[in-house]
Structures are given as C-alpha cells and as structure tokens.
C-alpha positions, -999 to 999 in steps of 0.1 A, spaced: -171 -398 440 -190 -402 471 -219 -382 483 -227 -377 520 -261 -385 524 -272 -350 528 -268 -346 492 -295 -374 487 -320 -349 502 -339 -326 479 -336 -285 484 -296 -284 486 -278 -256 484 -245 -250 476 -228 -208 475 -200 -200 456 -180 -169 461 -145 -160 446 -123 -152 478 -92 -138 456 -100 -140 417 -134 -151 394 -127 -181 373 -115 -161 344 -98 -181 314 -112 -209 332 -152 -206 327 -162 -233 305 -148 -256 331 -164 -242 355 -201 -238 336 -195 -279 332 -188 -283 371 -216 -257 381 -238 -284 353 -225 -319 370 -237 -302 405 -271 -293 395 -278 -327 373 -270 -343 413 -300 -320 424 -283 -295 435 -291 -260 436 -261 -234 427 -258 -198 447 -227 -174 434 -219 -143 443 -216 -111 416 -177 -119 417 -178 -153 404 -176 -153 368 -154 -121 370 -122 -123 349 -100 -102 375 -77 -106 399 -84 -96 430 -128 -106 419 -142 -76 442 -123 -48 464 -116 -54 493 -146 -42 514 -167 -67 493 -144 -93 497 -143 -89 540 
C-alpha cells in the first residue's frame, strides 16, 4: 500500500462514523483494521454509532 506522505507525519487523525449501519457481524475485522491504522501512527476517532450492530447505526437526526 502506499502512504501519502502526510501519513509520515506524527499527530494524524483519522474519524470514523457509520453513515447507514455499525460494523455489526463484521467487528473483529474491523478491530484488526482500526489495529493495522494505529501500528502506522495513526490516531483512530469513531463516532458512538460505529461498533453499533444495527441497521440504520443512529436515527436520522444523528445521522444528518
């Protein structure tokens, strides 16, 4: 993979919301790409709706 050089710099930060539906059935794969992120020096922000196992993740005033 290759890394703008950005990512080189320290104090990167990278958000993570759930626009439709939380990574549900599919959170170990996600803890393990959230992992490889932050072993690059990179520093993980999610929202509440995230690790949500629901379909939509938030209503829809949370959402907007």
């Amino acid at each position: 993979m290759k890394y703008p050089s950005l990512v080189n710099q320290q104090n990167i930060k990278v958000g993570v919301t759930a626009m439709s539906a939380g990574v549900g059935k599919y959170l170990d794969e996600y803890k393990k790409s959230i992992s490889n992120l932050e072993k690059n020096g990179l520093s993980i922000i999610e929202t509440a709706n995230v690790r949500k196992n629901s379909n939509p993740s938030s209503d829809a005033k949370t959402r907007a």
